[in-house]
C-alpha positions as CSV (number, residue, x, y, z in Angstrom):
1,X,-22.6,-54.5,102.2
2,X,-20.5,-51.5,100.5
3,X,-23.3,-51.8,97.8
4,X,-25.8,-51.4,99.7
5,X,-24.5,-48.5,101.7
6,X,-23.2,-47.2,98.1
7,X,-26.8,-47.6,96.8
8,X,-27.9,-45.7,99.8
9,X,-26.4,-42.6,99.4
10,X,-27.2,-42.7,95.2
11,X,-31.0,-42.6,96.8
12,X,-30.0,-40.0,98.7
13,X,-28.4,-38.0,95.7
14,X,-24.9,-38.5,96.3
15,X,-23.0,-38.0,92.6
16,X,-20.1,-40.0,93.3
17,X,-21.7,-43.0,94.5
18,X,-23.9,-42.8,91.9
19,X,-21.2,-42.9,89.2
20,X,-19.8,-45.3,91.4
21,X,-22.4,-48.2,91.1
22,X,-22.3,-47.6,87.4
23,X,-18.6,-48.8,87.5
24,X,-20.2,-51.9,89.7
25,X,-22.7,-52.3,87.4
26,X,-20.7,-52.1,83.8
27,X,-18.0,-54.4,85.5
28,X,-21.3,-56.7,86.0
29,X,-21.6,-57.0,82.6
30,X,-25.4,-55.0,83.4
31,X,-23.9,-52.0,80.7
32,X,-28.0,-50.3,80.3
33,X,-28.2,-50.4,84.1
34,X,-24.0,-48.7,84.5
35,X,-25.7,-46.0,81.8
36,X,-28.5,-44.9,83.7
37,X,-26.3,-44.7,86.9
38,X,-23.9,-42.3,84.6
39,X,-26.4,-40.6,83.4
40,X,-28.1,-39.7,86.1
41,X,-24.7,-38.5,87.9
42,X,-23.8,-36.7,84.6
43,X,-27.3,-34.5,85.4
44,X,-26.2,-34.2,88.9
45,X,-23.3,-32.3,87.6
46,X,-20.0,-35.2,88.0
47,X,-17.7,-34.4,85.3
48,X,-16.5,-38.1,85.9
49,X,-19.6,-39.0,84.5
50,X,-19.7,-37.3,81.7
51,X,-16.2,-38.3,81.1
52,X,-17.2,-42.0,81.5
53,X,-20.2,-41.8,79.4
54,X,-17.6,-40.5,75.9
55,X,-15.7,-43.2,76.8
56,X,-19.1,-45.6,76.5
57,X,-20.3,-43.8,73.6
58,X,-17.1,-44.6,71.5
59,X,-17.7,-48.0,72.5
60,X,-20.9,-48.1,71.4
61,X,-22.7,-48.7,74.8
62,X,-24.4,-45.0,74.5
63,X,-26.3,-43.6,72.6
64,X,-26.3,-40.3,70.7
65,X,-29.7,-38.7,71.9
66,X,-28.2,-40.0,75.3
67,X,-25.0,-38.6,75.5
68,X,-26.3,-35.2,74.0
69,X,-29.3,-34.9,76.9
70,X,-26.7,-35.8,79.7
71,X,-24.4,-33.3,78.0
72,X,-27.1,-30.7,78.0
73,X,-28.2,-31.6,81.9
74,X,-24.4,-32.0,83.3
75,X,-24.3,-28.0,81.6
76,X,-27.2,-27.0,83.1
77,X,-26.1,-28.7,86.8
78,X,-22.7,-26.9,86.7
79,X,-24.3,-23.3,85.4
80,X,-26.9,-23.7,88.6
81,X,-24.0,-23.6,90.7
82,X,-22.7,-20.4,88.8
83,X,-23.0,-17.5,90.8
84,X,-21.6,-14.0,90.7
85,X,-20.1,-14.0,94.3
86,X,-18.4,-17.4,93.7
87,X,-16.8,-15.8,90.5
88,X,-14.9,-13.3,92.6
C-alpha cells in the first residue's frame, strides 16, 4: 500500500518519492527500473538523486551519457528556481 501511495505522488511529480521508489526498486534487485526513478528525480532537481546516481555510476549500474544528461538537467532544474529576489 505505501508503494502505491509512493507511486502516486511520483505520477504526480513528487521528487522525493520518486527517488524513493528507486531505493525500492534497486533493493528489488530491478537496478534499470531504480535508474530511471533517479534519473528522472535528478531532472526534477533532488540533489539526493544526483548523489545516488555517482554512487551507481561507480558501481557500474549508470552509465556515462546517463549521468552527464541527468547532471546537465538536475543544473538546469536548480537554475530555474534561481531568481534575483530569492538571492537577496
Amino acid at each position: 500500500k505505501v508503494i502505491h501511495h509512493m507511486e502516486e505522488a511520483a505520477i504526480g511529480g513528487h521528487p522525493k518519492a520518486r527517488h524513493n521508489l528507486g531505493w525500492h526498486e534497486g533493493n528489488n534487485g530491478r537496478y534499470e527500473r531504480a535508474v530511471k526513478h533517479l534519473i528522472i528525480a535528478a531532472k526534477l532537481g533532488l540533489d539526493d538523486s544526483i548523489k545516488t546516481l555517482m554512487e551507481n555510476f561507480k558501481g557500474g549500474f549508470v552509465q556515462k551519457d546517463e549521468l552527464a544528461a541527468a547532471l546537465r538537467a538536475h543544473k538546469g532544474a536548480v537554475d530555474a528556481t534561481k531568481s534575483p529576489q530569492r538571492e537577496v
